[in-house]
Structure formats: structure tokens, C-alpha cells
C-alpha positions in Angstrom: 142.9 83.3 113.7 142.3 85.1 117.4 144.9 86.4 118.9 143.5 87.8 121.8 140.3 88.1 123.6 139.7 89.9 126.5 136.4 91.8 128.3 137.6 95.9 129.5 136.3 98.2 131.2 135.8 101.3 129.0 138.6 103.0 130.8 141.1 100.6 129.0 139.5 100.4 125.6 140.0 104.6 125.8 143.0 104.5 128.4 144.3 107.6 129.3 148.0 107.8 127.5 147.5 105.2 125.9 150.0 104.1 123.3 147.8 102.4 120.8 144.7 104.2 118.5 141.5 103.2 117.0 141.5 103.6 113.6 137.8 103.2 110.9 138.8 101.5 107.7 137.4 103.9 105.0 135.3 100.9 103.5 133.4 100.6 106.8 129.7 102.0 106.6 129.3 105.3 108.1 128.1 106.7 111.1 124.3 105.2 111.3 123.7 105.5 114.9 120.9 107.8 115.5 118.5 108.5 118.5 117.4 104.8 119.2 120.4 104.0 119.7 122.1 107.1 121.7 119.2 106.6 124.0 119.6 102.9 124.3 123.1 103.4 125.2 122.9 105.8 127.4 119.8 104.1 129.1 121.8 100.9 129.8 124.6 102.2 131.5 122.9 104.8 133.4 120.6 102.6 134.7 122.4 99.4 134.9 125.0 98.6 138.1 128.4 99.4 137.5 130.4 97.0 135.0 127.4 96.2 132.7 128.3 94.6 129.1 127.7 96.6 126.0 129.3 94.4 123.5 132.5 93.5 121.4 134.6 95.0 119.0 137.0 93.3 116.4 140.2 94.8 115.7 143.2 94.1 113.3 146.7 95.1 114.5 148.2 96.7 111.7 151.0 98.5 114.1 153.9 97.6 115.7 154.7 96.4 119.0 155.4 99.7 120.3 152.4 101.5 118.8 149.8 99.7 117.8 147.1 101.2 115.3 143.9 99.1 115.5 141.8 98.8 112.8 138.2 98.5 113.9 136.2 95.4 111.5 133.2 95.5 113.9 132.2 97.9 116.7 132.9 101.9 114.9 129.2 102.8 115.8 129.7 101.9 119.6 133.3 103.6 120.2 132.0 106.6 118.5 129.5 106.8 120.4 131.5 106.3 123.5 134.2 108.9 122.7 131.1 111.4 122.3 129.3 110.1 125.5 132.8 111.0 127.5 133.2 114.8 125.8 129.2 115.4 126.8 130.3 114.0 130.4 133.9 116.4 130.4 131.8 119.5 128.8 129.5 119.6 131.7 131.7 118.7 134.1 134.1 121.7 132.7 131.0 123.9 133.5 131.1 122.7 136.9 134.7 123.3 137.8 134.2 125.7 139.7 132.1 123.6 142.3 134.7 120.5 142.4 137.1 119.6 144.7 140.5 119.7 143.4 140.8 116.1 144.1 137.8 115.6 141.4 139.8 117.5 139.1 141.7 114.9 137.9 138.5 112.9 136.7 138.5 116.1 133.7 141.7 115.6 133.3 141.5 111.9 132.6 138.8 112.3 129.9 141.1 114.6 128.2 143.7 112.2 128.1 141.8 109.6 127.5 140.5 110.9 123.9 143.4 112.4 123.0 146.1 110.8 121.0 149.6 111.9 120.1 149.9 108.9 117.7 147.2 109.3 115.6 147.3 112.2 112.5 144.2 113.8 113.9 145.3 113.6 117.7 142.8 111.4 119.1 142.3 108.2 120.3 139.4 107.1 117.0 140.1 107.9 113.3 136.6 107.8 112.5 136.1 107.2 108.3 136.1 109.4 105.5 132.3 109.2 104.3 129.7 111.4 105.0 132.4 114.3 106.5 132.4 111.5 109.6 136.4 112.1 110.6 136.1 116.0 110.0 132.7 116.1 112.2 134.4 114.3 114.9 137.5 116.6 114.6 135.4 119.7 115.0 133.3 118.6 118.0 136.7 117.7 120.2 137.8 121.2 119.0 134.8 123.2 119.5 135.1 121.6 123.3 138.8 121.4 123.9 140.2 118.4 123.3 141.7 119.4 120.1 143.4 122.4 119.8 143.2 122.9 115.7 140.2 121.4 113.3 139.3 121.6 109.7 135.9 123.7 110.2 133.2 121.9 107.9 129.7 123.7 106.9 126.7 122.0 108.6 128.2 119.7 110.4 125.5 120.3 112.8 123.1 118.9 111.2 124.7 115.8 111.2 125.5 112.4 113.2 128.1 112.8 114.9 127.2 116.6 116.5 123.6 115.2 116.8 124.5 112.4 119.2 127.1 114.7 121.2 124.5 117.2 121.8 121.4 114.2 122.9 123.8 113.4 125.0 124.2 116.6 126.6 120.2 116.5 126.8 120.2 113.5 128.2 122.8 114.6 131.0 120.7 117.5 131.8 118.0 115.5 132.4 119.5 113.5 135.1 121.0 116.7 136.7 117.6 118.5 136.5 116.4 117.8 139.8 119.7 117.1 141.6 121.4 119.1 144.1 124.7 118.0 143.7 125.3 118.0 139.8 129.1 117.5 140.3 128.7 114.4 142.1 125.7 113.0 139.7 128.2 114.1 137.1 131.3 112.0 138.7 128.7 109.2 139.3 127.8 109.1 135.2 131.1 109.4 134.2 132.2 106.4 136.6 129.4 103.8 135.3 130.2 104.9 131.6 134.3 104.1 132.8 133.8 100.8 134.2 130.9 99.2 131.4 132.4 96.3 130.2 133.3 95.7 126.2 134.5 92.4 124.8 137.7 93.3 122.4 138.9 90.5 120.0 142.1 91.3 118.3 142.6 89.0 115.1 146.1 88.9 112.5 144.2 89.5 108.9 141.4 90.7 107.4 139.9 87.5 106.7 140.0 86.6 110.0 138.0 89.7 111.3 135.5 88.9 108.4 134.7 85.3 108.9 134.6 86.6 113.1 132.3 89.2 111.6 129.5 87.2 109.7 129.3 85.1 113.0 128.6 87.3 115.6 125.1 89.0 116.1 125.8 92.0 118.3 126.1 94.6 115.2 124.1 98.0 116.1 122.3 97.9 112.7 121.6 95.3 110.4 123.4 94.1 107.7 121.8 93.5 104.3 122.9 91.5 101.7 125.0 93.7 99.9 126.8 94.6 103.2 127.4 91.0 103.6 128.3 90.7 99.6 131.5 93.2 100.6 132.2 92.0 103.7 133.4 88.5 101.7 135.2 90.8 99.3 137.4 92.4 101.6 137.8 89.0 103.4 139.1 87.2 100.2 141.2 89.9 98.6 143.9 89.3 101.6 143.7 86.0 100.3 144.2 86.1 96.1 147.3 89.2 96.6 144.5 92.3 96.2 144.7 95.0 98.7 142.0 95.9 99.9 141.6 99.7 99.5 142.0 98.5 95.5 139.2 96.1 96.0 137.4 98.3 98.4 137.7 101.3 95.7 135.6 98.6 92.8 133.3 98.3 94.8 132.4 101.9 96.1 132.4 103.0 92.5 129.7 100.2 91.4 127.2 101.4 94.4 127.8 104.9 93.5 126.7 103.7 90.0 123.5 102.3 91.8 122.8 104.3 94.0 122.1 103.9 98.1 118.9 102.8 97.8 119.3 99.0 98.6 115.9 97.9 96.8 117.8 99.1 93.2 121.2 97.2 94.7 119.5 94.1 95.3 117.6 94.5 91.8 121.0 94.5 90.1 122.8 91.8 91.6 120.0 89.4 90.9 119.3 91.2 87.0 123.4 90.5 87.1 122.6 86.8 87.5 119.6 86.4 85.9 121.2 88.0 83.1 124.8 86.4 82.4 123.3 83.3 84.5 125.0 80.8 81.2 128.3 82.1 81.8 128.7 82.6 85.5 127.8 78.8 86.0 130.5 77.5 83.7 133.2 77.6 85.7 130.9 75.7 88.5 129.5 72.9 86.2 131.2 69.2 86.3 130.9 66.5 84.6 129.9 64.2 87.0 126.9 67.1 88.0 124.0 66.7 86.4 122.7 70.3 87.0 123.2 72.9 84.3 123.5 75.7 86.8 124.3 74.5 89.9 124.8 78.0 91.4 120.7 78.3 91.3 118.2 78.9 88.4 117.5 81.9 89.4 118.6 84.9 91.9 116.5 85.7 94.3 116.2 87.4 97.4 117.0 84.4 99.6 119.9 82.5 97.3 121.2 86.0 96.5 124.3 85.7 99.1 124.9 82.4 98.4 125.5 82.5 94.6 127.4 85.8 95.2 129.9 84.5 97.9 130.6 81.2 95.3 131.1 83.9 92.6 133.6 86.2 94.8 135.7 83.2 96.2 136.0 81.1 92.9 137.9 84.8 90.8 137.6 87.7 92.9 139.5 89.9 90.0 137.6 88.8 87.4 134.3 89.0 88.9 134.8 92.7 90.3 136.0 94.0 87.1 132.9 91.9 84.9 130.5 93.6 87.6 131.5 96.8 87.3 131.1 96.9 84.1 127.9 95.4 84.2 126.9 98.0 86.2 127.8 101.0 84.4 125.7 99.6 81.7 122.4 99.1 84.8 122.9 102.9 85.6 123.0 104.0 82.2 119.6 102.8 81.4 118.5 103.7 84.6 120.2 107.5 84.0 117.7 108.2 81.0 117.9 112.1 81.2 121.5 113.0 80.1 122.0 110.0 78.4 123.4 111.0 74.5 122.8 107.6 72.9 120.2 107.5 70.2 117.9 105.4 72.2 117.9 107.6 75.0 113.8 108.1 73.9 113.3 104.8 73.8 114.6 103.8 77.0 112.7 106.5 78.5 109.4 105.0 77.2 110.4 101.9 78.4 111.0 103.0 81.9 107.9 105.3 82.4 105.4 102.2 81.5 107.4 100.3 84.2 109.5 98.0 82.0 112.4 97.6 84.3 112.3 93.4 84.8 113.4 93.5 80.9 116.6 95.3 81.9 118.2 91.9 82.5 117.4 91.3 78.8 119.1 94.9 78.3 122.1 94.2 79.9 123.1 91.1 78.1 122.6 92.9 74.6 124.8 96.5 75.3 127.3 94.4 77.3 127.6 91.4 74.4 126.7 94.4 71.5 129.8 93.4 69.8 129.5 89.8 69.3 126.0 89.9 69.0 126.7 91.4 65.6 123.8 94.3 66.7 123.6 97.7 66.0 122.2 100.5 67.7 119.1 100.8 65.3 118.4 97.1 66.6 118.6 98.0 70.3 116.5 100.7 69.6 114.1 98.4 67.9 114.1 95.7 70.6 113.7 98.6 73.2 110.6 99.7 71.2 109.1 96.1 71.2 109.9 95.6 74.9 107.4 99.1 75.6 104.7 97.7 73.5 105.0 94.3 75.9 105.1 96.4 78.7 102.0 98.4 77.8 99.6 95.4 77.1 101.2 93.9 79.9 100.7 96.4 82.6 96.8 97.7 80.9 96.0 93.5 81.2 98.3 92.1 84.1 99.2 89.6 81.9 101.7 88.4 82.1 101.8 87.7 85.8 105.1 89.8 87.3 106.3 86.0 88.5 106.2 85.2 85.2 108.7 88.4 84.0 111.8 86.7 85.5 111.6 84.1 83.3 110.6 84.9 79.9 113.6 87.2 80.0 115.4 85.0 81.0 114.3 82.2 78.2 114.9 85.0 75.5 119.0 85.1 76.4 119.0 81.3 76.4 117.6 81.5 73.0 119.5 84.1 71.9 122.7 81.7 73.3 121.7 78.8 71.9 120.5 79.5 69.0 124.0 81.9 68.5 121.7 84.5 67.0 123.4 87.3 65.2 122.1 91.0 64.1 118.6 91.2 63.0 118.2 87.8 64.1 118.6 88.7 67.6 115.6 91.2 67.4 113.1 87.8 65.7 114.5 85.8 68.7 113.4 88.7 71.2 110.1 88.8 69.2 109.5 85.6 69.0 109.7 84.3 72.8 107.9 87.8 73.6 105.0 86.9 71.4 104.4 83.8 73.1 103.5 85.5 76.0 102.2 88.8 74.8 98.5 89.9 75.5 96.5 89.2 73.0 94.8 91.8 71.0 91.2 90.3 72.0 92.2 90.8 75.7 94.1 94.4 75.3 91.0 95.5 73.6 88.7 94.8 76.2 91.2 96.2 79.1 91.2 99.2 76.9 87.6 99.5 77.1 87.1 98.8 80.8 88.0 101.0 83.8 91.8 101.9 82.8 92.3 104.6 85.6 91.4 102.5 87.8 93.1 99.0 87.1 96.6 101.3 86.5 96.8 104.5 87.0 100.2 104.6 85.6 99.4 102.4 82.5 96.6 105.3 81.8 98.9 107.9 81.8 101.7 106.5 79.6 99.2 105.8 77.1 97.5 109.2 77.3 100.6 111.0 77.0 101.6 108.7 74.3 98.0 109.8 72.0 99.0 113.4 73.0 102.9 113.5 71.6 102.0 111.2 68.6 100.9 114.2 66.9 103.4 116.7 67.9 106.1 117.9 65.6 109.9 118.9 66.5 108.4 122.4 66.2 105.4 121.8 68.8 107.2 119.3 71.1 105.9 119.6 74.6 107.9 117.5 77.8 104.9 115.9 79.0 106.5 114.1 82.1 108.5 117.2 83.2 107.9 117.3 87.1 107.6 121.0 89.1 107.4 121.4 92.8 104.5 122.4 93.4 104.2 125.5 95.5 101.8 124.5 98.2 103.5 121.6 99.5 107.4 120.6 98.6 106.0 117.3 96.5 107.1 117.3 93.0 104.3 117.3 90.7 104.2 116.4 87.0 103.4 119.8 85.1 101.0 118.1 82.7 98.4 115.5 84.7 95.4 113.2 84.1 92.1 114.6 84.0 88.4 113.0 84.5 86.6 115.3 82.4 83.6 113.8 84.1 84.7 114.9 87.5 85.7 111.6 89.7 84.7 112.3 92.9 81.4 111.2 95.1 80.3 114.6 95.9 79.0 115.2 92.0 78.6 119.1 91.3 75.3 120.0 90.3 76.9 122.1 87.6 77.3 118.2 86.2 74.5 116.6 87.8 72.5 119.1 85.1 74.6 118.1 82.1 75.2 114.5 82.8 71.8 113.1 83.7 69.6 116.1 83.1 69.3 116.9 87.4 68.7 113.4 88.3 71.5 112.5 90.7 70.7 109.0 91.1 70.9 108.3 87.4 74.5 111.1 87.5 75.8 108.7 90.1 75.2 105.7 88.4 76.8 106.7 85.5 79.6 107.8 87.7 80.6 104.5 88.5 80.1 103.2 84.9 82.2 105.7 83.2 83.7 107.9 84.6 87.5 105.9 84.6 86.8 105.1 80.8 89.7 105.9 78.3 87.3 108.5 77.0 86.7 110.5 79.9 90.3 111.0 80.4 92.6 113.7 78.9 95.6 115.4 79.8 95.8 119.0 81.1 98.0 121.5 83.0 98.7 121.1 86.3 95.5 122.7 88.5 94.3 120.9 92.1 90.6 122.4 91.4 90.0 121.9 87.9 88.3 118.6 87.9 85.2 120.0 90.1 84.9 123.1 87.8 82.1 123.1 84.8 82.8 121.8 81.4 82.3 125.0 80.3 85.1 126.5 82.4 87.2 123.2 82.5 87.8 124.0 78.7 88.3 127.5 78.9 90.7 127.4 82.2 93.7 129.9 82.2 96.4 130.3 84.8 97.1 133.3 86.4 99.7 134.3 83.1 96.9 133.7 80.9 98.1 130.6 79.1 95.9 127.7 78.4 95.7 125.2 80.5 92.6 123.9 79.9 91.0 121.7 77.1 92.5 124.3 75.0 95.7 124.0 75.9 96.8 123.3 72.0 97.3 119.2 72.5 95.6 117.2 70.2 94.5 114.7 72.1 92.1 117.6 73.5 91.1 119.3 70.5 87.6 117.8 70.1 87.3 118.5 73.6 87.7 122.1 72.9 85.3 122.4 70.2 82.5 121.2 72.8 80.0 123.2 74.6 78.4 120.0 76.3 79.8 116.4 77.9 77.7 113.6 78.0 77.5 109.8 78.5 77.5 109.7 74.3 80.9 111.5 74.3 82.5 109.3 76.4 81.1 106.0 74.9 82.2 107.4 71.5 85.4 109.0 72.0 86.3 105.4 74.2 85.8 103.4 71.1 88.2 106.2 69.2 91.0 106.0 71.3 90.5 102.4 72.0 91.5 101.6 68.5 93.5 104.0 68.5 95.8 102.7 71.3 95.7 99.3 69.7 96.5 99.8 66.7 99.7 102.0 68.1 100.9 99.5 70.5 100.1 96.4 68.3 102.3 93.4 68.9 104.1 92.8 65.3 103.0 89.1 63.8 
């Protein structure tokens, strides 16, 4: 497994001449280091006695005997951060030249030497990865300060890692020759601590090796989360079952590029992934003699997440990465709502704007098993339609509970499995463990009627833009969730927005103190708190920071500096009442509550 360990000074890891290079496999993270870290390096071996211990790396010989190219499994943060420590020590030092003995001028020299590599493509001692422009920034920073003599020239790379730390580290140096008389020898005496820190280098045969070495040490610069962890078991096993793994490594890069980097949606689709094709994943794990039906867990969550994965990956790692894959393209397809063609792009979009995503487990099963289900699209579409009006008495009521989501969705594919539902009969399978859960009509009625705003702000909106567009035609369609940045700060904005038309804040104008309660603020303020987050005193308008504390008089009438409406006559139907007012008062909002009310519930009615 080991072949060798051994503790170096840093002057042999990056040994002048030396005959072997570092290379970063391209499936490594990037460059993550950032100031903590710099500064934390820096810190310790400044301020430590010479031969302090930074840490370990892992490396794979994949050379030869005579040149060995070492593939770095753990440790890329640390030696690139090194190899930029030492140029920051040779630029100044350069600067001083002129105030060295020639005797010193070998210690330039050596740095040179030291990062350079004639055996490497790039000519330097670390073959930093591909992503994020990391090998291409690290080639231009040893050319701008001559350890290179040619570099691809990238745009920006400035603002980026690896010229960042390079030039805190110059900072840092200047700091400590501020207020010292003889910068050479400060310089000499930085250089020589950084040269004689001690690292820990384990060379191992395979990949597996470094991988199962890699999971069991805990001196990584940043944590690892689960996903990390999730590939790390790939690349480990592929050397294993014949795969290569750049192949394997390739799979995988494509399905997070489908999800995105932001490891909350990750994590959301490996346990959907699960929860989702849970019947079928366990089968090849279920024995006779073992009484549980899935013994890989009963559900994924956060904690079991690894576990179930790294049975999954070692038990078919082909068949797995392909079946995920593809499970993911079908997870980023209803999460990519905007230039989706299908015909239930709409619907999806619904579905996602009045926070429906737990049902996308449910989602993924039907698209991904559309052809033996026996369903067409007009069914998706019809499920996806249902699974909005569950989501809207859902999220105006908070019932069900979200612990609760998990499940039912998970119950409706075990119905739809064992009852080997077909077609239409999919869609009474969906609707009839949905309606065993759904809130009733009694209780969405009297959410409806109660502070909406309030209770969900986003629930409120969905359902106001929802009275708005029912009434528009292909003619007089209007994008009511189209976002803007708006031009006094760089937040995006949604163009069209909620309004109280009863302003909501404390400070009540006395425009409306007048109108309200006839001057008498006490009484204004108490019907404040009673209604002013009713369904009734809410609308939708244009975009406009100060319109809420305006009059009603010029609330309605409100243009923008074009002279387009933006007010209650902005031509929406959900305001045209409003805009036929001269007056607001507690009888309006009582009366156009119970309108909408019904309204709402007979548009999102749960079918019998």
C-alpha cells in the first residue's frame, strides 16, 4: 500500500535540480486557499524555530525510475502555496541584489532552480490543475518574475488565487522588513525557516491506495463535504473494476456541472436520487436471509448520505455513474425552467415559485421511467399542476409539516410500483396519496382569511400573481416574476412586487390616519395590526421603494418617470376595482378579502 514515508525539509520536497515533478490531477479541487490560510502559513513558519511541521502530502509515482512525475492525492493547496511563498522571498530578494554579498547570491539562485523544472511541459517543479485558469495563473506569475521565460498571458488573472496569495505574501514580507535595517539578512533569515519546515511525504503504488490514505488522515487545508468524499471513493474504485480514471473523473464533472457548485442543491440531489429510485437501488443489496426491505437505509439523509453512496459506488461503479448521470440531467432540467422547450415548462415554473421542490423526487422517477410508465406529457403536466395546488395549500397552512414531505413522496412511487400503475392511472395514484395529506378546504379557507403576508410572504405572492395572470390573454401577457437590478443598489429586484395598499409600516401617514379611522390614530393603529396583512389589502404593482407611504389617491394614480402606469392603474385586473376608488377603508379590505378568498379556493381546489 505505502511505499515510502519520509518527513523533508522543504528544500527536498522543491530540491534544486531535481529530477522528479509535482504534478495536480485535473479531478483535484482547485485552488481554495485564500487569506486565512496564507496568513496561517506564513505565521507558523515565521514565527516558529527552524524545522517546524506543516503537514503531509500523498503522492502516486506514475514515472519512471529515472524521472519520477508525482501525482499529488492530498497536499495541492500547501505546495502551491509554498512554490508562491519562495518566488515572493526570490522577488524581493532580486530587489535587494544589489546589497548582497556574492556569497548570498547563490541563495537566488537556488530558488530559481528549485521551482524550475526541465521535466515538466510547463518548466516547473508543480503542474498545478486545469480548473479555474489555476496552471495558466501559476505559469504567468513565474513569468511575470523570472522563473519562466515564456507564459500563456490570461485576462484577470489578478484577480484571482493564485496572484492573490503571491502578492499577500509580498505584503506580508514587507511587513517584517519594515522596520529592519538589514532587509537582505531578514530576507536570507525568511527564506531559511521557509527551507528547512518540515513536511511528511507518503508515496503510495495506486490510486486506491492514496484514497483510502486520504479519507483517514485529518490534516486537509479545507474541509471535505460529502460529495468530495462521494468522488474521492470513485476515483479509488475505478482503478479497481478496469475504468480509468480521467473517464470516471469526466462523469462525474459533467453531473456537478449539471447541478451546479452550490453544495446545498448537490446534497439535495443525491438524497432526491435515493429517495427517489430507493426500490431499485436496494435490490441488488437485499438477501434472503435479511429481513430488511432496504437495507441501504429508508431514507437518505444528511448523516447516512455517504454511507449509502459508497455501498452504491463499490457494489457497480459503471452502472451507477451512468444511471446518475442521467438522473441528473433530468434534476437540472426541472431546475433550468427558463429555456426549457418542453410543454410543461409553465407548469414546472409554477411549481418551483410556490416552493415545490421536495416533490422533484416524485418528478424524477416519472420523466426518467416515462416510457414504461405508459405516461404522456399531458399527464406530467397534469401531475405537475396537482403537485402546485398541494404546494399552495401546503405552504399558505404549513400543513403538511416539511418532515412530513420526504415521505409522502416517497409513499406515492411505492404505490405507483406496487400497484404497477400505468398512464392515467399513474396521475389517480399521485392524487390519491396527495389527497390523504392535502389541507383541507375548511383549513385553507381560514389561512386565507388570516394574516397571509405575514405567515409566507412567498405563498402571498404566488397566489397574487396567480389572481393577476388568470385573466390575461396571449395578447395582454405580462412576465410577472421578471427580476431587474435595481439601480440604487446591485440587488435584483422583481419588476412587479407586493403592495399593502394600507401602508404596513408603524409610522402611519396622517394622509391615512384621515382615511382609515377618520384622524384617530389609536383606532388607525389598531386596525393596522388587524388588517393590514389581509389578502385584501394586498395587490401587485410596479416596482417603486416609496409608493407604499404615498396617499391612496396618488398610490393609484402613480407614474414613473416615462409616464407609464405603475400604479393601481397599471391595467392588471386584479387592481381594477382598486382603480375605480377614490377612498380605502376597513370595508374594502374586509370585502374584497372575502372576494379573493373564494377566489383563491376555488382556483387551487384539491380535485375529489
Amino acid at each position: 500500500m505505502i511505499q515510502t514515508v519520509n518527513k523533508y525539509p522543504i528544500d527536498e520536497i522543491l530540491k534544486k535540480n531535481a529530477s522528479f515533478y509535482y504534478v495536480i490531477p485535473k479531478y483535484q479541487r482547485e485552488y481554495t486557499w485564500s487569506y486565512k490560510e496564507w496568513n496561517a502559513l506564513y505565521d507558523d513558519i515565521t514565527e516558529n524555530s527552524e524545522g517546524y511541521f506543516i503537514g503531509s502530502i500523498i503522492c502516486i509515482n506514475t514515472g519512471d525510475s529515472n524521472y519520477p512525475r508525482l501525482e499529488v492525492i492530498d497536499g495541492q493547496q500547501r505546495l502551491t502555496t509554498l512554490c508562491l511563498l519562495l518566488l515572493a522571498i526570490y522577488r524581493r530578494l532580486n530587489e535587494h541584489k544589489d546589497e548582497m554579498d556574492e556569497d548570498d547570491y547563490d541563495e537566488i539562485s537556488w530558488i530559481r532552480k528549485a521551482l524550475q523544472n526541465d521535466k515538466n511541459s510547463n518548466g516547473l517543479i508543480l503542474l498545478p490543475q486545469v480548473q479555474n485558469n489555476n496552471q495558466d495563473d501559476f505559469s504567468t506569475v513565474m513569468n511575470e518574475n523570472g522563473i519562466l521565460k515564456y507564459a500563456k498571458k490570461v485576462p484577470f488573472y489578478g484577480r484571482r488565487k493564485i496572484a492573490r496569495c503571491f502578492y499577500q505574501f509580498l505584503y506580508k514580507i514587507d511587513l517584517d522588513l519594515k522596520n529592519c535595517e538589514d532587509k537582505v539578512a531578514k530576507l536570507l533569515e525568511i527564506k531559511k525557516k521557509v527551507c528547512n519546515a518540515m513536511l511528511v511525504k507518503i508515496e503510495v503504488s495506486t490510486h486506491s491506495d492514496a484514497y483510502i490514505l486520504f479519507e483517514s488522515l485529518n490534516n486537509r487545508g479545507m474541509p471535505l463535504t460529502a460529495v468530495d468524499l462521494m468522488k474521492n471513493l470513485i476515483m479509488a474504485r475505478a482503478e479497481r473494476v478496469g475504468l480509468t480514471v480521467d473517464d470516471c473523473f469526466e462523469q462525474w464533472k459533467e453531473l456537478l456541472e449539471l447541478l451546479t457548485d452550490d453544495y446545498a442543491t448537490q446534497e439535495r440531489f443525491f438524497r432526491y436520487y435515493y429517495n427517489a429510485f430507493k426500490n431499485r437501488l436496494n435490490e441488488p443489496f437485499r438477501k434472503d436471509d435479511l429481513k430488511k426491505k432496504d437495507p441501504l437505509g429508508i431514507v437518505a439523509t444528511k448523516s447516512n448520505l455517504l454511507q449509502i453512496y459508497e455501498k452504491l459506488i463499490n457494489n457497480n461503479l459503471s452502472g451507477f455513474l451512468n444511471d446518475v448521470l442521467e438522473a441528473g440531467r433530468i434534476f437540472a432540467d426541472l431546475r433550468d425552467r427558463e429555456d426549457d422547450k418542453t410543454p410543461y415548462r409553465r407548469a414546472l415554473l409554477d411549481l418551483a415559485r410556490i416552493q415545490g421542490v421536495p416533490s422533484y423526487q416524485l418528478l424524477m422517477f416519472l420523466l426518467k421511467n416515462k416510457e414504461e410508465l405508459q405516461i404522456t406529457e399531458d399527464i406530467i403536466i397534469k401531475v405537475i399542476n396537482l403537485l402546485t395546488v398541494f404546494f399552495v395549500r401546503r405552504n399558505v397552512t404549513d400543513y403538511p409539516g416539511t418532515r412530513d414531505l420526504n415521505r409522502i413522496f416517497m409513499d406515492t412511487i411505492s404505490a405507483i410500483e406496487n400497484d404497477s400503475a400505468k398512464g392515467s392511472a399513474v396521475y389517480d395514484t399521485v392524487k390519491h396519496i396527495l389527497s390523504q395529506w392535502v389541507a383541507s378546504d375548511e383549513l385553507f379557507i381560514e389561512r386565507l382569511n388570516g394574516d397571509i403576508y405575514k405567515e409566507n410572504t412567498g405563498a402571498a405572492r404566488f397566489i397574487l400573481c396567480a389572481l393577476a395572470q388568470k385573466y390575461m390573454t396571449k395578447e395582454t401577457w405580462t412576465d410577472l416574476w421578471e427580476y431587474k437590478q435595481y439601480e440604487k443598489s446591485n440587488n435584483n429586484v422583481f419588476i412587479w412586487t407586493i403592495e399593502h395598499i394600507f401602508p404596513e409600516g408603524e409610522n402611519i401617514p396622517d394622509a391615512w390616519v384621515e382615511m382609515i379611522a377618520g384622524g384617530n390614530r389609536e383606532l388607525a393603529n389598531e386596525y393596522l395590526q388587524k388588517y393590514v396583512h389581509k389578502l385584501g389589502n394586498l395587490t401587485i404593482t410596479g416596482y417603486n421603494s416609496a409608493l407604499s407611504n404615498f396617499p391612496f389617491e396618488q398610490k393609484r394614480d402613480r407614474v414613473n418617470k416615462d409616464g407609464i402606469s405603475i400604479g393601481y392603474k397599471n391595467g392588471l385586473e386584479i387592481n381594477r376595482e382598486l382603480a375605480e376608488k377614490d377612498k380605502w377603508t376597513v370595508d374594502d379590505i374586509k370585502e374584497r378579502t372575502e372576494k379573493l378568498v373564494s377566489e383563491v379556493a376555488e382556483m387551487f381546489r384539491f380535485p375529489k
